[in-house]
C-alpha positions as protocol buffer text, in pm:
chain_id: "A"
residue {
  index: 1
  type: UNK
  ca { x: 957 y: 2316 z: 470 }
}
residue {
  index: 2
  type: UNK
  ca { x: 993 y: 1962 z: 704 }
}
residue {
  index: 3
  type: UNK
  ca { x: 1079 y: 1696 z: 529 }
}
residue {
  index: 4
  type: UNK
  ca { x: 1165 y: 1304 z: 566 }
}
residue {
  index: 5
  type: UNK
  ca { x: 1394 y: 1118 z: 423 }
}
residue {
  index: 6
  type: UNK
  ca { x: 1285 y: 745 z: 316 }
}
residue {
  index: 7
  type: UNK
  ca { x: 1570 y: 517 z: 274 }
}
residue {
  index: 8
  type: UNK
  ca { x: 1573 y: 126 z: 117 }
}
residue {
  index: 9
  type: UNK
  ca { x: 1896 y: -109 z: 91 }
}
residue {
  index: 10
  type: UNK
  ca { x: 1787 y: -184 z: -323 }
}
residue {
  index: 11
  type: UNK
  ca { x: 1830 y: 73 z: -604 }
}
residue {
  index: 12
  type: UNK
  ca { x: 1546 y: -78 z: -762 }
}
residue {
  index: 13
  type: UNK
  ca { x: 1313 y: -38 z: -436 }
}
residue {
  index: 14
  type: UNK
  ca { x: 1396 y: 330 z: -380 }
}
residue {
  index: 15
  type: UNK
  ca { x: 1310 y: 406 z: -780 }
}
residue {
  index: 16
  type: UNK
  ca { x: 962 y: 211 z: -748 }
}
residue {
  index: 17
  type: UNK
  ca { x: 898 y: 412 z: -448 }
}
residue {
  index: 18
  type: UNK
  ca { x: 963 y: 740 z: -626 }
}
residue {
  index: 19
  type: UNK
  ca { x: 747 y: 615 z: -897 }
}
residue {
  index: 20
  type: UNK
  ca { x: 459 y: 538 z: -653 }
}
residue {
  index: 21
  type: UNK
  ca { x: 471 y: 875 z: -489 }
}
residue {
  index: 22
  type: UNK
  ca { x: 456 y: 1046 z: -874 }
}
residue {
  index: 23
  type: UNK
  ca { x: 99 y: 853 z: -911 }
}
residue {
  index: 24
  type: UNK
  ca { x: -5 y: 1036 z: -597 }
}
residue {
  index: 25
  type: UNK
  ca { x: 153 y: 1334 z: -706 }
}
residue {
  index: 26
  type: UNK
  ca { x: 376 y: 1380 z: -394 }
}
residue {
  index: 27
  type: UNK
  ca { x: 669 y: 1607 z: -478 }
}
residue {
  index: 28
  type: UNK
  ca { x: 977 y: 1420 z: -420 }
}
residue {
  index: 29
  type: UNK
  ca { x: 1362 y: 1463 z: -500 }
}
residue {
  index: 30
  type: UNK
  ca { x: 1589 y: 1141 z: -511 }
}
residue {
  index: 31
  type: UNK
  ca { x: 1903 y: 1241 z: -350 }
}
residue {
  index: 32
  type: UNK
  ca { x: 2227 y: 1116 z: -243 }
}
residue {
  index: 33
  type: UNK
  ca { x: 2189 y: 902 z: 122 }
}
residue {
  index: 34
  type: UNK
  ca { x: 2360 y: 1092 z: 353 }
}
residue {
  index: 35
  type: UNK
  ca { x: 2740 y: 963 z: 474 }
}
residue {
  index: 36
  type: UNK
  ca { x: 2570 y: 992 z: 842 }
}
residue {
  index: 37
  type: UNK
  ca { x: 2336 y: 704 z: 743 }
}
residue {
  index: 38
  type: UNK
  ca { x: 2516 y: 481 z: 614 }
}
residue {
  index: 39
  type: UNK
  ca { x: 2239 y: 201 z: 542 }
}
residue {
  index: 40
  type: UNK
  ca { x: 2207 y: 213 z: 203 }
}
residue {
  index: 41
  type: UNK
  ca { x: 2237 y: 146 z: -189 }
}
residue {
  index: 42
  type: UNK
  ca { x: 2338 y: 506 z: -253 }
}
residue {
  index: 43
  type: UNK
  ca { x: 1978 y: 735 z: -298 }
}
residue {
  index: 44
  type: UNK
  ca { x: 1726 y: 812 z: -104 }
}
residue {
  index: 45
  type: UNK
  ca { x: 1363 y: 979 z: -133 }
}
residue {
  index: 46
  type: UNK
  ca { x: 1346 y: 1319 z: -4 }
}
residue {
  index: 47
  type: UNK
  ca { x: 966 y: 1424 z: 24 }
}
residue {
  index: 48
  type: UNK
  ca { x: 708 y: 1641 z: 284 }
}
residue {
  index: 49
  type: UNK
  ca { x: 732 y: 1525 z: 607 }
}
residue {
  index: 50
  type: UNK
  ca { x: 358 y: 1634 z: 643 }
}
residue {
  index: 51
  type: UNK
  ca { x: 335 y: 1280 z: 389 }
}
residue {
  index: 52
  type: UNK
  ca { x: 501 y: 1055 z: 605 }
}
residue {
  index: 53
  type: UNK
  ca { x: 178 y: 889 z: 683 }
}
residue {
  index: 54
  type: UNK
  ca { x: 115 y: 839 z: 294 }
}
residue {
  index: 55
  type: UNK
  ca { x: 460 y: 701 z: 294 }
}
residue {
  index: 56
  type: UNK
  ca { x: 428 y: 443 z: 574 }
}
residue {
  index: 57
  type: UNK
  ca { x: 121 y: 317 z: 435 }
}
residue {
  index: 58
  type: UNK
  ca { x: 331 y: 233 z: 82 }
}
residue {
  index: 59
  type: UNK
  ca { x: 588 y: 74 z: 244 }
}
residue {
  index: 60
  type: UNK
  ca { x: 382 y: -150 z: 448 }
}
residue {
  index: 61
  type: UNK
  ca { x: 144 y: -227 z: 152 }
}
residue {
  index: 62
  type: UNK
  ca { x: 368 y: -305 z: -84 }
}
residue {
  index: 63
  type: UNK
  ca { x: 591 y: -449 z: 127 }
}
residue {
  index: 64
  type: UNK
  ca { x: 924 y: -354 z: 45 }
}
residue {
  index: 65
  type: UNK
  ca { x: 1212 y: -604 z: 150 }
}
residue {
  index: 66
  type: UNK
  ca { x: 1481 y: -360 z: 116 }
}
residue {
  index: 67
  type: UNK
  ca { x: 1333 y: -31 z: 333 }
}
residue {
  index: 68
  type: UNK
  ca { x: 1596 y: 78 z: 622 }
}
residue {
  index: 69
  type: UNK
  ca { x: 1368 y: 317 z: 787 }
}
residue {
  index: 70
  type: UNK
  ca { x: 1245 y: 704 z: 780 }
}
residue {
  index: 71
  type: UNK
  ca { x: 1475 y: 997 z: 890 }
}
């Protein structure tokens, strides 16, 4: 399976974002950023890349001061 990885600079921000995606019912890990990014507070979302759209629509909704991009 392709997937994404959706990064954010807060702790707080990445955990609300998890939380979003388990109201749409979006499988999702958390996971350890990887060294290779380098961008963040520590964790990152791990989820379908086939929901990126879904995702980019969050972020820009809710408009999340802390997001560092999608890899």
């Amino acid at each position: 399976m392709n997937y994404i990885i959706v990064v954010f600079k807060a702790r707080t921000e990445t955990l609300s974002f998890a939380s979003i995606l388990r109201g749409y019912n979006v499988p999702f890990q958390i996971i350890n950023t990887p060294r290779s990014l380098n961008l963040s507070c520590g964790i990152s979302v791990k989820m379908p890349a086939a929901k990126r759209d879904l995702a980019e629509s969050i972020i820009s909704h809710k408009g999340f001061q802390s997001f560092a991009g999608i890899f």
